[in-house]
SEFIZA-3560 file (N, C-alpha, C; in Angstrom, 3 decimals):
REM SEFIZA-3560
<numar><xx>-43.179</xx><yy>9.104</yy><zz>49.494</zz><atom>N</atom></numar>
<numar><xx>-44.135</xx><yy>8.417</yy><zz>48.647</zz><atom>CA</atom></numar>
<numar><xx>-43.521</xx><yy>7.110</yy><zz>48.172</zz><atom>C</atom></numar>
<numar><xx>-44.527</xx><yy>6.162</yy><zz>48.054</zz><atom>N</atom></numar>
<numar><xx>-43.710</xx><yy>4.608</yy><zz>48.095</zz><atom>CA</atom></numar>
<numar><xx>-43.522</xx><yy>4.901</yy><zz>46.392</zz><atom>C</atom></numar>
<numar><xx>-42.554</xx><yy>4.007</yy><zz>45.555</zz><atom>N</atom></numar>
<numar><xx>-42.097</xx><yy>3.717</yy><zz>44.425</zz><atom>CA</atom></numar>
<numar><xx>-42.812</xx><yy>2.223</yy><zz>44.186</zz><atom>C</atom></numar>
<numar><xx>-43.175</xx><yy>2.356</yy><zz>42.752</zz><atom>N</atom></numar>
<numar><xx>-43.754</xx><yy>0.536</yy><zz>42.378</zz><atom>CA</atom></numar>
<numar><xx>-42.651</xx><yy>0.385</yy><zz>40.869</zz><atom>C</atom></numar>
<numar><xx>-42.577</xx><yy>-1.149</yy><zz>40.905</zz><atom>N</atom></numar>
<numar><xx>-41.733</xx><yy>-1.312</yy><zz>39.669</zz><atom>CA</atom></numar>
<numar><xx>-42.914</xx><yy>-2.047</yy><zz>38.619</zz><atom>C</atom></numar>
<numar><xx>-42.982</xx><yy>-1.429</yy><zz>37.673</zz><atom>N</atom></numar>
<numar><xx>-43.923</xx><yy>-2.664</yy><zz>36.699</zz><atom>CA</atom></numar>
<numar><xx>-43.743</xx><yy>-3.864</yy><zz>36.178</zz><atom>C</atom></numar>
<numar><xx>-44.255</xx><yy>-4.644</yy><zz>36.607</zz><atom>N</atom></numar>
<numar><xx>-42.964</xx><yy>-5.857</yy><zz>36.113</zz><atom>CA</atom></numar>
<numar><xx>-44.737</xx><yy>-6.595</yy><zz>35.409</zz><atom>C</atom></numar>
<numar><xx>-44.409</xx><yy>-7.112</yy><zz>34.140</zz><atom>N</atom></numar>
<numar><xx>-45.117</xx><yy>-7.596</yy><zz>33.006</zz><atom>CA</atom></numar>
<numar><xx>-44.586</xx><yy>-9.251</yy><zz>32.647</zz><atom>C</atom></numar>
<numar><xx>-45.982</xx><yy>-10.093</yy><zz>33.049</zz><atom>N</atom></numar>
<numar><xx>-46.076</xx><yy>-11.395</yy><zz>32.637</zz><atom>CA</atom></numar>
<numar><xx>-47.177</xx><yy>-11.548</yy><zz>31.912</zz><atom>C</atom></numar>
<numar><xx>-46.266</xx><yy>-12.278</yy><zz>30.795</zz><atom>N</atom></numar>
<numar><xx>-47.256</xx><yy>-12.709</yy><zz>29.403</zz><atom>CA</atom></numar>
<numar><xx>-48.580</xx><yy>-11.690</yy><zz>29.235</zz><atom>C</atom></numar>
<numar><xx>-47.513</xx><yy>-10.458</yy><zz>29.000</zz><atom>N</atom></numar>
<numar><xx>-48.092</xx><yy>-9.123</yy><zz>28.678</zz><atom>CA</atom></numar>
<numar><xx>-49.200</xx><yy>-8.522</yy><zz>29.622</zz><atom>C</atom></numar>
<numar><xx>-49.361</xx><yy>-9.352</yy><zz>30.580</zz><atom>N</atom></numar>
<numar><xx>-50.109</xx><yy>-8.519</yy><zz>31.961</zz><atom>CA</atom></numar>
<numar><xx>-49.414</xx><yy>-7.162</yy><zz>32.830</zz><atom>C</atom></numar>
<numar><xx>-49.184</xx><yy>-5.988</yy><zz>33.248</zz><atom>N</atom></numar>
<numar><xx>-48.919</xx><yy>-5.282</yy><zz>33.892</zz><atom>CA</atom></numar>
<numar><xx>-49.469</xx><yy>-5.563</yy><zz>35.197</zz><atom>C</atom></numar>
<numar><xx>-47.995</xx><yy>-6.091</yy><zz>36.251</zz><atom>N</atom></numar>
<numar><xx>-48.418</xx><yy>-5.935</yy><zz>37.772</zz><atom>CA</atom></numar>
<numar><xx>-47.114</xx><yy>-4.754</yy><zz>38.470</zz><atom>C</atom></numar>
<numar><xx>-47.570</xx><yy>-4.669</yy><zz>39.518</zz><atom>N</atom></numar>
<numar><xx>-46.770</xx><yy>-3.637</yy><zz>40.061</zz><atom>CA</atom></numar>
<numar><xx>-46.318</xx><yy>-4.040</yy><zz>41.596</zz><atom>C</atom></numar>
<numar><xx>-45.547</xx><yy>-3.752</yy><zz>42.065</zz><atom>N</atom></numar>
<numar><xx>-44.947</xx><yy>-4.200</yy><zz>43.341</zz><atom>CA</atom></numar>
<numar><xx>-44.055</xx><yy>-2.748</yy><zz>44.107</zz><atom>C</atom></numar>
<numar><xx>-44.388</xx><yy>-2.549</yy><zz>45.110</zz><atom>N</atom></numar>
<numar><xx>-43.501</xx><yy>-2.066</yy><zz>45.915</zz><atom>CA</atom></numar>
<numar><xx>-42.674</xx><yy>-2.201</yy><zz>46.289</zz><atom>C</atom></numar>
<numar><xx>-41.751</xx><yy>-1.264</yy><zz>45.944</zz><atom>N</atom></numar>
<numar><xx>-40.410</xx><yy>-1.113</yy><zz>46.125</zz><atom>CA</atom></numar>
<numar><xx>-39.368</xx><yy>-0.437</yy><zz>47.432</zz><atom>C</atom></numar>
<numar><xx>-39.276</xx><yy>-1.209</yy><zz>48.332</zz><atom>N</atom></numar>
<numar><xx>-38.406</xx><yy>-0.580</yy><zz>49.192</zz><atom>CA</atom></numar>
<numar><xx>-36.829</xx><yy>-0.336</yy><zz>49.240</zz><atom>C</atom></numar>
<numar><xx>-36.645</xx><yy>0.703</yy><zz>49.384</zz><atom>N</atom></numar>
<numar><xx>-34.966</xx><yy>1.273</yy><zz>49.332</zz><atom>CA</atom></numar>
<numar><xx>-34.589</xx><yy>0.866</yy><zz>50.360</zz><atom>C</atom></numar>
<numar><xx>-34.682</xx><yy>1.204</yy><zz>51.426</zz><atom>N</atom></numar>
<numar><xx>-34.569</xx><yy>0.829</yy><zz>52.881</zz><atom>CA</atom></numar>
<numar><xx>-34.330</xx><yy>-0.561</yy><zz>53.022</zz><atom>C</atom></numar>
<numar><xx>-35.649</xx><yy>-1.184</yy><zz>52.671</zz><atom>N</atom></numar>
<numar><xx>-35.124</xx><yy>-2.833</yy><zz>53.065</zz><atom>CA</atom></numar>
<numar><xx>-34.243</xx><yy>-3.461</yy><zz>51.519</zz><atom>C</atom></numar>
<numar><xx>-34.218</xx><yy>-2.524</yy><zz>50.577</zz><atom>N</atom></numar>
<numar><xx>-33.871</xx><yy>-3.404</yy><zz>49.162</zz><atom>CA</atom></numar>
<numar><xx>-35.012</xx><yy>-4.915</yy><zz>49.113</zz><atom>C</atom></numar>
<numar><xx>-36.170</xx><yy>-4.763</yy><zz>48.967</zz><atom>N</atom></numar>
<numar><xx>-37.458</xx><yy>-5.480</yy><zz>48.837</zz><atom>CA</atom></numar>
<numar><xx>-38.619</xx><yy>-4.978</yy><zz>48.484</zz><atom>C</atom></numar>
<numar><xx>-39.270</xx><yy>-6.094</yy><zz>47.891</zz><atom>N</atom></numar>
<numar><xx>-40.268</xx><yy>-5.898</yy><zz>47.518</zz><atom>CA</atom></numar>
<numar><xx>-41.721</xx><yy>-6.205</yy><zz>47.987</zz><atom>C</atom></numar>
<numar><xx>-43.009</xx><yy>-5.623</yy><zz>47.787</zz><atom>N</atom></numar>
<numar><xx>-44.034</xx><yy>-6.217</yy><zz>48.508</zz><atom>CA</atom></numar>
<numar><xx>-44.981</xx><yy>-6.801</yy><zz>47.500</zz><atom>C</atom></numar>
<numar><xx>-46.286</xx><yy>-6.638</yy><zz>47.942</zz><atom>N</atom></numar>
<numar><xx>-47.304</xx><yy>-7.906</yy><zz>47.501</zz><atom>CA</atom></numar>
<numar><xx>-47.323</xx><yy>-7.266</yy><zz>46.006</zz><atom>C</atom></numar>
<numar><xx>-47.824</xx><yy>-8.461</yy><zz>45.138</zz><atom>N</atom></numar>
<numar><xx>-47.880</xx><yy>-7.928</yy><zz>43.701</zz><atom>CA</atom></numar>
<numar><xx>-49.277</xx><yy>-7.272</yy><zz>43.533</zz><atom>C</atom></numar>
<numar><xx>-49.227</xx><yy>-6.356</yy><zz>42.760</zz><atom>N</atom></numar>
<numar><xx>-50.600</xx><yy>-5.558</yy><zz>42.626</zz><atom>CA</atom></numar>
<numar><xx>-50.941</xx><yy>-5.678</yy><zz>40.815</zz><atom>C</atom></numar>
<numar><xx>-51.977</xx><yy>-5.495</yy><zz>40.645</zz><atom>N</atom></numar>
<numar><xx>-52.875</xx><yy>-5.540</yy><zz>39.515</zz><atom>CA</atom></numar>
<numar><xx>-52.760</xx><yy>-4.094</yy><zz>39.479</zz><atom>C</atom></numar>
<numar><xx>-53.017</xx><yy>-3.399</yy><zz>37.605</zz><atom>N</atom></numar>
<numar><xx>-53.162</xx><yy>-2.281</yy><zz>37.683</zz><atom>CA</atom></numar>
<numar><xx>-54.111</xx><yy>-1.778</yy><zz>38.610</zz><atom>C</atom></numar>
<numar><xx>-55.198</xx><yy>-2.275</yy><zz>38.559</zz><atom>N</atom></numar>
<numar><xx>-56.708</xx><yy>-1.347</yy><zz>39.194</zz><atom>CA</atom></numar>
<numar><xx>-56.385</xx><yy>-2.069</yy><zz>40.971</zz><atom>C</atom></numar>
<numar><xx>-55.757</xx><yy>-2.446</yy><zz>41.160</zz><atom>N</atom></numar>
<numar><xx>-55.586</xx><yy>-2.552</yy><zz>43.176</zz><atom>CA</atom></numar>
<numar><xx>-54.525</xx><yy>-1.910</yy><zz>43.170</zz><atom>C</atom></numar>
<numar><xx>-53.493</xx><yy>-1.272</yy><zz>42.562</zz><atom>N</atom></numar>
<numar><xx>-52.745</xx><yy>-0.028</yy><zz>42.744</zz><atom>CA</atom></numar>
<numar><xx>-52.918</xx><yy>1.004</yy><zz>42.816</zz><atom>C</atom></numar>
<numar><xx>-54.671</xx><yy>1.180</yy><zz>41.395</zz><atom>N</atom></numar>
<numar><xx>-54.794</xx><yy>2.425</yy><zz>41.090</zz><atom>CA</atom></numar>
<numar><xx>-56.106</xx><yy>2.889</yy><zz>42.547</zz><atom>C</atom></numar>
<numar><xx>-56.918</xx><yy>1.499</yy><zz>42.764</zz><atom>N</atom></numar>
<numar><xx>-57.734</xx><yy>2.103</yy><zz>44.377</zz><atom>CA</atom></numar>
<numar><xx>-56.343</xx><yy>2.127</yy><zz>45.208</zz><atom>C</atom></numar>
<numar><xx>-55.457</xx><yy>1.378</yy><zz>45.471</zz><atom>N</atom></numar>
<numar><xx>-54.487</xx><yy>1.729</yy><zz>46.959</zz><atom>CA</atom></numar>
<numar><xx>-54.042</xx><yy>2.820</yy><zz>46.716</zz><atom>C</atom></numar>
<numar><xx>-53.937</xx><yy>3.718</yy><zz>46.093</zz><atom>N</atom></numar>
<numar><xx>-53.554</xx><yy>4.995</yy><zz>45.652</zz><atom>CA</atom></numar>
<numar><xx>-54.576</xx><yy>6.321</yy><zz>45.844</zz><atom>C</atom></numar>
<numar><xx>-55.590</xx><yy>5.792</yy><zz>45.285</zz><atom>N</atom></numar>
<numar><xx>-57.305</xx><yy>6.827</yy><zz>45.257</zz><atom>CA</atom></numar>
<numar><xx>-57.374</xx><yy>5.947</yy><zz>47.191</zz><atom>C</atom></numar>
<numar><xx>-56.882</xx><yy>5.538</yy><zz>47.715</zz><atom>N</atom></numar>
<numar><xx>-57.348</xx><yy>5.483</yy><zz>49.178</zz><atom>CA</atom></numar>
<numar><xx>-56.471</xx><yy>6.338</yy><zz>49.979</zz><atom>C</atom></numar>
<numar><xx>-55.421</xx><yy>6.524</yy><zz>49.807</zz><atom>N</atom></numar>
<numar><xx>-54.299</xx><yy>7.527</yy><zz>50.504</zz><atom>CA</atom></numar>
<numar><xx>-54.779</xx><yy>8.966</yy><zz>49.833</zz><atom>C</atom></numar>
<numar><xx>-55.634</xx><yy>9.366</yy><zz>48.613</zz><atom>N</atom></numar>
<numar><xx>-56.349</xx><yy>10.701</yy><zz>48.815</zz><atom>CA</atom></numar>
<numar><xx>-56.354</xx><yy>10.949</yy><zz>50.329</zz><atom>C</atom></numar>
<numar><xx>-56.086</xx><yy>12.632</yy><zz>50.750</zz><atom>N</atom></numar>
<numar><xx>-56.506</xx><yy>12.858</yy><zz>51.764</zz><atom>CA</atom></numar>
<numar><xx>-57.836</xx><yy>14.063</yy><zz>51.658</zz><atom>C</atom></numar>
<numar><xx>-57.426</xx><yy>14.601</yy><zz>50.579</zz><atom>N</atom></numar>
<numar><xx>-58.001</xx><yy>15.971</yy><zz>50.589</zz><atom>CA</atom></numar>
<numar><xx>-58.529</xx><yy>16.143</yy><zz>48.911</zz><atom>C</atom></numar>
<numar><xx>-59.600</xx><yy>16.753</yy><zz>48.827</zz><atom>N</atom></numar>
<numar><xx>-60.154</xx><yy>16.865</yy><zz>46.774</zz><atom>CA</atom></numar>
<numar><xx>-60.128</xx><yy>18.388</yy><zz>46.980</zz><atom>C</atom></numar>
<numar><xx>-59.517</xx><yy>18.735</yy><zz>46.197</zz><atom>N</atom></numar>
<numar><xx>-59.518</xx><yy>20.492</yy><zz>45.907</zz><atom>CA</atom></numar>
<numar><xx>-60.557</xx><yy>20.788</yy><zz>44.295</zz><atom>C</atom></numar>
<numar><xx>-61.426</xx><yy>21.368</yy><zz>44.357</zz><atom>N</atom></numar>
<numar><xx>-62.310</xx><yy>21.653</yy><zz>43.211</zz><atom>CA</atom></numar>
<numar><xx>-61.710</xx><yy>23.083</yy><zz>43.016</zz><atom>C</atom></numar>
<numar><xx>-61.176</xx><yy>23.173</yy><zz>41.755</zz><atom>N</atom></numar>
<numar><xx>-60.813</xx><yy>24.343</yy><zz>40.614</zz><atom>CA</atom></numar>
<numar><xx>-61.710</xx><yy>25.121</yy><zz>39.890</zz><atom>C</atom></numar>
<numar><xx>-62.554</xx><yy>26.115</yy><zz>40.051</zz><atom>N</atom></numar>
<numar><xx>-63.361</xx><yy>26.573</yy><zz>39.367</zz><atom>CA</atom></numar>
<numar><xx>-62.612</xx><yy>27.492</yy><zz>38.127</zz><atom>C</atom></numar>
<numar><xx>-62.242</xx><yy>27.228</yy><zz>36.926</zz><atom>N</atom></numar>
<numar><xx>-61.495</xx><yy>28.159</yy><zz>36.017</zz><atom>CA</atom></numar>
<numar><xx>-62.342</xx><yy>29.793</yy><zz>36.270</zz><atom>C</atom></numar>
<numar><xx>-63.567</xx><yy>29.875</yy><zz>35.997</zz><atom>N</atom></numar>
<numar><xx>-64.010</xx><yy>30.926</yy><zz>36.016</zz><atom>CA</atom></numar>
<numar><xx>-64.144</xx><yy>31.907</yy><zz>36.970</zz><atom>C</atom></numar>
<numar><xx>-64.384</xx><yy>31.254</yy><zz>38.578</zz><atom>N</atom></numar>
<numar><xx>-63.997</xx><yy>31.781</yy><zz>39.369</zz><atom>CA</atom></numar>
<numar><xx>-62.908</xx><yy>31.814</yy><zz>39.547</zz><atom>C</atom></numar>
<numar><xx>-61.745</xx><yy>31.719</yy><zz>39.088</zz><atom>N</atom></numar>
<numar><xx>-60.413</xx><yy>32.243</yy><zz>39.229</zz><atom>CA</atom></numar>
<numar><xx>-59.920</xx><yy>33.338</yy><zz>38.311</zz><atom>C</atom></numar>
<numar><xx>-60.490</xx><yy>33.296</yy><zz>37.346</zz><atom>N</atom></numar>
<numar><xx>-60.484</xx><yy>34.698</yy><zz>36.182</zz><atom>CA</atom></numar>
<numar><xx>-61.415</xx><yy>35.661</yy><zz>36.579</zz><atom>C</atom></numar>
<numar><xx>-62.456</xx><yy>35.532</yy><zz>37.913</zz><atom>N</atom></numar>
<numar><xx>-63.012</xx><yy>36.291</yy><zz>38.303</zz><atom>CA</atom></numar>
<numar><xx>-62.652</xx><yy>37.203</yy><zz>39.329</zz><atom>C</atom></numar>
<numar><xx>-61.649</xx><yy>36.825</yy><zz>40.227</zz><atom>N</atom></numar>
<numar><xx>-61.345</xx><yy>36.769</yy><zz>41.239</zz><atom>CA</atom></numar>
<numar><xx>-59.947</xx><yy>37.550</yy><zz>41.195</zz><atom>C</atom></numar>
<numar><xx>-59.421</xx><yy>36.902</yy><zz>39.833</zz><atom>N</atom></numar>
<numar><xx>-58.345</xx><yy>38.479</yy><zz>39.443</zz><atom>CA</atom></numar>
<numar><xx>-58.869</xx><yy>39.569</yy><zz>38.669</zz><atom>C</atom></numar>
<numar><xx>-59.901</xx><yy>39.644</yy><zz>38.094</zz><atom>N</atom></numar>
<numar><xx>-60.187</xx><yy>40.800</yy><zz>37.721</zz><atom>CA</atom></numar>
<numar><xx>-60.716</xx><yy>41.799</yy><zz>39.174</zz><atom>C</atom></numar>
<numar><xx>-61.157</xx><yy>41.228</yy><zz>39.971</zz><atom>N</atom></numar>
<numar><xx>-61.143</xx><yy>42.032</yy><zz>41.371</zz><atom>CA</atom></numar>
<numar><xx>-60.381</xx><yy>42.678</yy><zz>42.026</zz><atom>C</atom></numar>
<numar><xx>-58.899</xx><yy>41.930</yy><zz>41.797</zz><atom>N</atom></numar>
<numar><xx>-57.789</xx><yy>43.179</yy><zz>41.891</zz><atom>CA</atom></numar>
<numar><xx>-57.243</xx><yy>44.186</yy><zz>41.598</zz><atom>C</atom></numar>
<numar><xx>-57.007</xx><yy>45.045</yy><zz>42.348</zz><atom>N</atom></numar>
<numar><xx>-57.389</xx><yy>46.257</yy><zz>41.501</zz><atom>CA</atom></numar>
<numar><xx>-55.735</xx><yy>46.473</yy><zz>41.248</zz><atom>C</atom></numar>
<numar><xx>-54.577</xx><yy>46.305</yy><zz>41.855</zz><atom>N</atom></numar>
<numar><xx>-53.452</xx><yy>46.314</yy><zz>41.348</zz><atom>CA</atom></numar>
<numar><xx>-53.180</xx><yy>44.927</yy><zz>40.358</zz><atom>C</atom></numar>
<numar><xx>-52.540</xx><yy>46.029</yy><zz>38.964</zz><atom>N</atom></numar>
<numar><xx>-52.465</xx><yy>45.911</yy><zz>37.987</zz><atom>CA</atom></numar>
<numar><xx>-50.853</xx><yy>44.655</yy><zz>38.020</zz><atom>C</atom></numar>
<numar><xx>-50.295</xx><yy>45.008</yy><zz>38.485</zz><atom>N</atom></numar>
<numar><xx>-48.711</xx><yy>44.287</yy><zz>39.156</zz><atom>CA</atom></numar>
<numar><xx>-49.336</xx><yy>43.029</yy><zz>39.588</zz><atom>C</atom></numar>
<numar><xx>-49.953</xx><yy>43.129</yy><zz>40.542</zz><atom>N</atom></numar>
<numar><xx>-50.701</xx><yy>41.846</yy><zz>41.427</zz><atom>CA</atom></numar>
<numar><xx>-51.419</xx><yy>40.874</yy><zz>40.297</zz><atom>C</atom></numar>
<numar><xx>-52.116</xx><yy>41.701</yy><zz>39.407</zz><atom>N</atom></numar>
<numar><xx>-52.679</xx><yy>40.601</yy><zz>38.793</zz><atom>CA</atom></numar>
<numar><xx>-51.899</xx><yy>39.743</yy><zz>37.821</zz><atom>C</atom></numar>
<numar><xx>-51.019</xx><yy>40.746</yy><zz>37.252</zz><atom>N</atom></numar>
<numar><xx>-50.056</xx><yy>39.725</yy><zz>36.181</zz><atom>CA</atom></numar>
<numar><xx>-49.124</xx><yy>39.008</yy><zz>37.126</zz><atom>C</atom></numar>
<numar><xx>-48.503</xx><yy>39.459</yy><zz>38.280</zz><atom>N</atom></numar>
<numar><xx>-47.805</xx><yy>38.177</yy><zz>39.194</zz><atom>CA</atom></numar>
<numar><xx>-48.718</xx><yy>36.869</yy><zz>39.364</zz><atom>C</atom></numar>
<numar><xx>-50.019</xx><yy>37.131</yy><zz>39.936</zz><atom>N</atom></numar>
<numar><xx>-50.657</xx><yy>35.697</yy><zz>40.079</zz><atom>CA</atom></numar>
<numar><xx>-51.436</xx><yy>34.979</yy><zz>38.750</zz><atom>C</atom></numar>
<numar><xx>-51.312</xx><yy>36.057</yy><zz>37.293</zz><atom>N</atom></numar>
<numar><xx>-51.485</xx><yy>35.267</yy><zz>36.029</zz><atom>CA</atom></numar>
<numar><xx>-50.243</xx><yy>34.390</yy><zz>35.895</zz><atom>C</atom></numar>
<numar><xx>-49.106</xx><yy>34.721</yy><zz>36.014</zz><atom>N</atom></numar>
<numar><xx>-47.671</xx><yy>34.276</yy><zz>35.395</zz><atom>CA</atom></numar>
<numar><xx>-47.640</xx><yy>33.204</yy><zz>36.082</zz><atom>C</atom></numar>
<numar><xx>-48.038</xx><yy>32.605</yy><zz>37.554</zz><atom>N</atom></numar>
<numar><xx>-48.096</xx><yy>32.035</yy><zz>38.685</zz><atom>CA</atom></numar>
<numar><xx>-49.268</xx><yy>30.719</yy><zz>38.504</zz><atom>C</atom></numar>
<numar><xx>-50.394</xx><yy>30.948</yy><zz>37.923</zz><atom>N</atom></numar>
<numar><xx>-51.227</xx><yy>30.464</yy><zz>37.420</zz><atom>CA</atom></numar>
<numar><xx>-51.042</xx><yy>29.429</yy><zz>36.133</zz><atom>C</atom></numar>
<numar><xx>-50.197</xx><yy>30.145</yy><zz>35.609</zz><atom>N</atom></numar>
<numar><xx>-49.577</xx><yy>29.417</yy><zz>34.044</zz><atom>CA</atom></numar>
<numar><xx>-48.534</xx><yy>28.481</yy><zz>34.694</zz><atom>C</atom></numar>
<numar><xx>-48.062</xx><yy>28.881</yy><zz>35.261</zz><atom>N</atom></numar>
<numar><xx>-46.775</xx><yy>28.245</yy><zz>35.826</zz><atom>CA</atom></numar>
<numar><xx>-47.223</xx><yy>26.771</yy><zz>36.727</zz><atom>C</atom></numar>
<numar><xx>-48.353</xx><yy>27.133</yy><zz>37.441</zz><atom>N</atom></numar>
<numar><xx>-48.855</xx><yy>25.935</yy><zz>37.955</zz><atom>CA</atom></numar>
<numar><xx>-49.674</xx><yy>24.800</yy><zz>36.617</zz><atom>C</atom></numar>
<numar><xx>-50.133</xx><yy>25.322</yy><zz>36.073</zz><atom>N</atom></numar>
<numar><xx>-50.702</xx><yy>25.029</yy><zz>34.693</zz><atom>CA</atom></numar>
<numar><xx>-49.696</xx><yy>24.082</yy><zz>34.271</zz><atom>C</atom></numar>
<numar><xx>-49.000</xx><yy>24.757</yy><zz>34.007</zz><atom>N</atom></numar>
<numar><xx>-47.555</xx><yy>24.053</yy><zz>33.326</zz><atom>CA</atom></numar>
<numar><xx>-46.660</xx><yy>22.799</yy><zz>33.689</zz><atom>C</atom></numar>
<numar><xx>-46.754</xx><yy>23.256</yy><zz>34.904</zz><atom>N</atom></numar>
<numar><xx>-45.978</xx><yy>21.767</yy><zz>35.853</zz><atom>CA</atom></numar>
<numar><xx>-47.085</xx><yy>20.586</yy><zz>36.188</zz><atom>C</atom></numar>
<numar><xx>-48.473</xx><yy>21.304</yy><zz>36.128</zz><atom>N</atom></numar>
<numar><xx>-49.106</xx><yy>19.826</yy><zz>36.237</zz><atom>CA</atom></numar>
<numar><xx>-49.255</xx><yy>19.030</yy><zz>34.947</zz><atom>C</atom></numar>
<numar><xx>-48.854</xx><yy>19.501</yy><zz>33.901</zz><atom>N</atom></numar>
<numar><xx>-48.670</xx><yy>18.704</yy><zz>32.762</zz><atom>CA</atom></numar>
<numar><xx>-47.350</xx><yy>17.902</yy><zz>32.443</zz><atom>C</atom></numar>
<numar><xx>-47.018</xx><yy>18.031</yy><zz>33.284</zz><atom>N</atom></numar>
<numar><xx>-45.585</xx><yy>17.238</yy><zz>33.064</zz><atom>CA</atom></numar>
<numar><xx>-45.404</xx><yy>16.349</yy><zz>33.813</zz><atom>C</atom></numar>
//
């Protein structure tokens, strides 16, 4: 995944790409032409239904199974907040 550095003139935020490889940089970007060149490399949208997922473990009928994929659930929970 490419790296951008923020670099701020007379309190504007632009962003530039950062290459390790070449030690260079590329074209300067505006917040919002970073934030579409970014929403364009989406490949895939995954839709989360909360309820169908609390539905879907109560269907299991092992009791083990369900608290492994609750603990698992939190855990994903957890890291996407950070």
């Amino acid at each position: 995944m490419a790296k951008y550095h923020r670099i701020i003139i007379d309190r504007v935020p632009y962003y530039r790409e950062y290459s390790y490889g070449l030690d260079g940089y590329g074209e300067m970007l505006s917040e919002d032409e970073l934030v579409q060149l970014l929403l364009e490399e989406v490949d895939e949208e995954i839709e989360i239904s909360e309820r169908e997922i609390e539905a879907a473990l109560r269907r299991i009928e092992d009791r083990d199974d369900q608290n492994l994929l609750q603990s698992y659930i939190r855990y994903l929970e957890r890291i996407s907040r950070e």
